[in-house]
N, C-alpha and C positions, 0 to 999 in steps of 0.2 A: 504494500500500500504506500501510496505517495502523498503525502498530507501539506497541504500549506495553512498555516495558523497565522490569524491576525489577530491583533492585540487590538483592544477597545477604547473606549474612552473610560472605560471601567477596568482595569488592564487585567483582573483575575476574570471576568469574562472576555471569552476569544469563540471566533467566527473559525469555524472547521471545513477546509474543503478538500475534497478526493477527485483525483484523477477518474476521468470520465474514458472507458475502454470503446471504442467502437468497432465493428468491421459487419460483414455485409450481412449477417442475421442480425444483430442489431447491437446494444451497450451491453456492458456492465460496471459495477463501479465497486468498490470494499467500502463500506458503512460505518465499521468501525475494526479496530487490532489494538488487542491491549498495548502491547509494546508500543507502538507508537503513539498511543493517548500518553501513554505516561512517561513518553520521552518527550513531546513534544508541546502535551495542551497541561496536562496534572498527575505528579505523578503520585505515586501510593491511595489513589481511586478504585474503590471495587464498587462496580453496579452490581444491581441485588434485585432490580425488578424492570419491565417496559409496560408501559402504559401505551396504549392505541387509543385517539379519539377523533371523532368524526364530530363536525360544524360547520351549520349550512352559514352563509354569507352576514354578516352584520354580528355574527355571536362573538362576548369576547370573553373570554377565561380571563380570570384573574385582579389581581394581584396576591398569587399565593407564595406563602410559605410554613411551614411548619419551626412553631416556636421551641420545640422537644423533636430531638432525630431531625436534626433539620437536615433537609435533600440536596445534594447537588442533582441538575439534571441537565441532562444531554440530548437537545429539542434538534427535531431534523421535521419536515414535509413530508409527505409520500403523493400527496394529492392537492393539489392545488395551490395556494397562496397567501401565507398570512404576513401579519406584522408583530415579530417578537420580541417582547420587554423585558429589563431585568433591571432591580430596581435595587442598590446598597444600602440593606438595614442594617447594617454594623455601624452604632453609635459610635466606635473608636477610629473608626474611617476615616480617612480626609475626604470620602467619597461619598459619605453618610447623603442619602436623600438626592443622590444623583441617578440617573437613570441613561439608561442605552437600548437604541431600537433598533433593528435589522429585520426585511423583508427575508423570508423565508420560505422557499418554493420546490414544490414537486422540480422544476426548470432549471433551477440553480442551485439544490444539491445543496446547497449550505446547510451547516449544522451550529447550532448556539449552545457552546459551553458555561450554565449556570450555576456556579459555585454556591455551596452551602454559604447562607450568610445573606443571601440576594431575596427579593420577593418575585415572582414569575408571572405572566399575562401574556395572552395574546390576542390578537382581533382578525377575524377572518375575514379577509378583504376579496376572493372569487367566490363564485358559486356556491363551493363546499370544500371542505380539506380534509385532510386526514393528518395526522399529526401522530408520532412516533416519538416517547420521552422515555431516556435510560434515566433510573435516577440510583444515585445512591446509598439512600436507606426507603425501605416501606412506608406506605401511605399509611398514616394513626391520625384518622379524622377526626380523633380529640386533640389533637395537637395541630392540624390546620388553622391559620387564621389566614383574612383577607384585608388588604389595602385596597380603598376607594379607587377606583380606575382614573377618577379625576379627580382626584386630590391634589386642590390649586399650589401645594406646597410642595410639591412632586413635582409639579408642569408637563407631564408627557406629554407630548404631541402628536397627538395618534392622528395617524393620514387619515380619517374617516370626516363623512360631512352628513351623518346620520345619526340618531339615536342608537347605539347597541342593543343586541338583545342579550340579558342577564340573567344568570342563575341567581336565586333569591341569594343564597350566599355573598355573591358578587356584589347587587343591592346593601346588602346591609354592612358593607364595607366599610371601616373604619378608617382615618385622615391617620395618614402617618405620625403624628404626633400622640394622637388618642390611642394608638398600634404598642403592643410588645413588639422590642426590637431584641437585635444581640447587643454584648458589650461590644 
């Protein structure tokens, strides 16, 4: 596997791309290879679960994280086209309450590396998507919380010019400031 990582404006989040194989039945590409996650994006990471989710157009996940077992996760496309967030709730941050978004697509094969410590969302900007997350430790939906999707003290700038559609969770999302964070 041939990997190129680019560093963010959140520099412990990084943008993962794989060599694209072609010939005349058609592609293939490698998704992921430990060795080279953990030579090139984080190293000493074991994934432990994948999550598959499907959302039709204007839905938007997020801003989660787990305050106990907090996740890294490893967001990739399989189907269509979203916009993915990741937002630093590490109070000791110089990063604290900054945010980074990258388009992420069935097309362009990108992968968003989100380090334990971040809040996660995304907004579905085609038709529909599918969406593939390695994460780190297990989902403990007592230990999930959500950040406001537009929480003015966050400022994300989501390329949308519509209302979302929300899971009640999502709705009752709490302003970064009102939120448990890390140290």
């Amino acid at each position: 596997m041939s990997i190129k990582v680019t560093r963010t404006a959140l520099p412990e989040v990084k943008i993962v791309e794989t060599d694209l194989f072609c010939d005349e039945a058609g592609s293939s590409f490698e998704t992921f290879n430990a060795d080279e996650f953990a030579e090139s994006v984080a190293g000493g990471v074991e994934f432990v679960q994948d999550d598959h989710s499907r959302s039709k157009c204007g839905v938007l996940r997020g801003l989660h994280y787990q305050i106990h077992r907090p996740q890294g996760k490893l967001m990739r496309v399989v189907v269509g086209d979203v916009f993915d967030v990741a937002v630093d709730i590490r109070l000791s941050s110089h990063t604290f309450g900054k945010w980074i978004g990258v388009h992420l697509s069935a097309a362009n094969r990108r992968q968003m590396w989100v380090p334990p410590g971040f809040a996660h969302g995304f907004v579905v900007m085609s038709d529909m998507a599918e969406c593939l997350c390695r994460t780190t430790d297990y989902w403990y939906p007592e230990h999930e919380r959500s950040i406001l999707w537009s929480d003015p003290d966050i400022g994300i700038d989501w390329p949308i010019e519509f209302a979302p559609i929300l899971a009640p969770k999502d709705e009752a999302g709490k302003r970064l400031y009102e939120s448990e964070f890390y140290a």
